[in-house]
C-alpha positions as CSV (number, residue, x, y, z in Angstrom):
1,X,0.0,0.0,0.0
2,X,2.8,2.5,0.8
3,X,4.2,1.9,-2.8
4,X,0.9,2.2,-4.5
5,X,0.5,5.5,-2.7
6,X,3.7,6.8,-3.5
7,X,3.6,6.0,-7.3
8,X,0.3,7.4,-7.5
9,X,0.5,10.3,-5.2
10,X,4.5,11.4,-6.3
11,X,3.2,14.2,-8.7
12,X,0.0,15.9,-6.7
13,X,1.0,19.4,-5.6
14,X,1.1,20.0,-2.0
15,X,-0.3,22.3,0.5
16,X,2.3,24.4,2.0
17,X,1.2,26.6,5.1
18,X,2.7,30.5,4.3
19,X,0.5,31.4,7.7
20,X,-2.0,33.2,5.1
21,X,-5.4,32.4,5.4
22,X,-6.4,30.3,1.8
23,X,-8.9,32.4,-0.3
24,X,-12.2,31.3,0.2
25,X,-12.7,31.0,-3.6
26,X,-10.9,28.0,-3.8
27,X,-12.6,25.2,-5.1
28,X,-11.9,21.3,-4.4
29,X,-12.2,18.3,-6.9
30,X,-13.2,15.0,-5.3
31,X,-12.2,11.7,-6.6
32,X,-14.9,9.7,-4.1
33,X,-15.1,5.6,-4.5
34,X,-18.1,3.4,-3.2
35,X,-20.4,6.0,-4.4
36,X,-23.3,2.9,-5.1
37,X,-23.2,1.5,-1.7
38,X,-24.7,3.2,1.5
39,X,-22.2,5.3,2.6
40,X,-20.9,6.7,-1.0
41,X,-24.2,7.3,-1.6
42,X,-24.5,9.8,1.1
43,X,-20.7,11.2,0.8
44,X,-22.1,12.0,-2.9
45,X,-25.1,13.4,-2.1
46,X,-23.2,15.9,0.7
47,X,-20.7,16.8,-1.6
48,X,-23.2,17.5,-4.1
49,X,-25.2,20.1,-2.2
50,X,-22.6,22.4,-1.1
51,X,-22.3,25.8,-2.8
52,X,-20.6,25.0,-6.8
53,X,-17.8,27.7,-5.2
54,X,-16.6,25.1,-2.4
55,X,-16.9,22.2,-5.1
56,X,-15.3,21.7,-8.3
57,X,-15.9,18.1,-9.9
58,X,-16.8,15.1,-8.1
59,X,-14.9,12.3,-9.9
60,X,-16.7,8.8,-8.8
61,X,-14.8,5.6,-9.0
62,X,-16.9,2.7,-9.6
63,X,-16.1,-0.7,-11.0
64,X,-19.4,-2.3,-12.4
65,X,-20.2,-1.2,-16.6
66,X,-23.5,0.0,-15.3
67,X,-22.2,2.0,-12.9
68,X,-24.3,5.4,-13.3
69,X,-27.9,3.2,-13.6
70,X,-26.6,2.2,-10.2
71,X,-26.1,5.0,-8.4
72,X,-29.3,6.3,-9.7
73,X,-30.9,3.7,-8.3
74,X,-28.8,4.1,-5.0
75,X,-30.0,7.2,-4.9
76,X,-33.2,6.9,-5.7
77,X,-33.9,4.5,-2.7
78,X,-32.3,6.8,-0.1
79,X,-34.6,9.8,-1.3
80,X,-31.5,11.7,-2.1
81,X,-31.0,13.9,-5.7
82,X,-28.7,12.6,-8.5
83,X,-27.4,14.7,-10.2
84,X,-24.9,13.2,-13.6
85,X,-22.3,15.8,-14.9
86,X,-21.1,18.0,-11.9
């Protein structure tokens, strides 16, 4: 595991504290896994209602082909909006 995360994690810039306070216009990108299963599906639908300035793209990782019918249906079943194309 420590070699996978260094090989995939050698070339991501890194957060260096200058004491300044970051500007609030920032926004984040989310890579988020596990997004069809109970607990994804609620990380998604969280990250997905904060304010478009806060969040940039929400990049979900899924294995199965019919991935996106299944996190409709996730989704749909928890009462919670879906949203495709943030």
């Amino acid at each position: 595991m420590k070699e996978l995360l260094d090989q995939y994690s050698r070339n991501l810039p890194s957060i260096i504290s200058t004491g300044k306070q970051a500007k609030s216009s920032a926004t984040w990108n989310f890579p988020l896994t596990g997004t069809t299963g109970s607990l994804g599906t609620y990380l998604l639908a969280a990250l997905e209602n904060m304010p478009r300035a806060k969040v940039g793209k929400i990049f979900c990782l899924n294995r199965p082909l019919n991935a996106k019918e299944r996190q409709r249906k996730s989704s749909k079943a928890r009462d919670l909006k879906f949203v495709l194309g943030r």
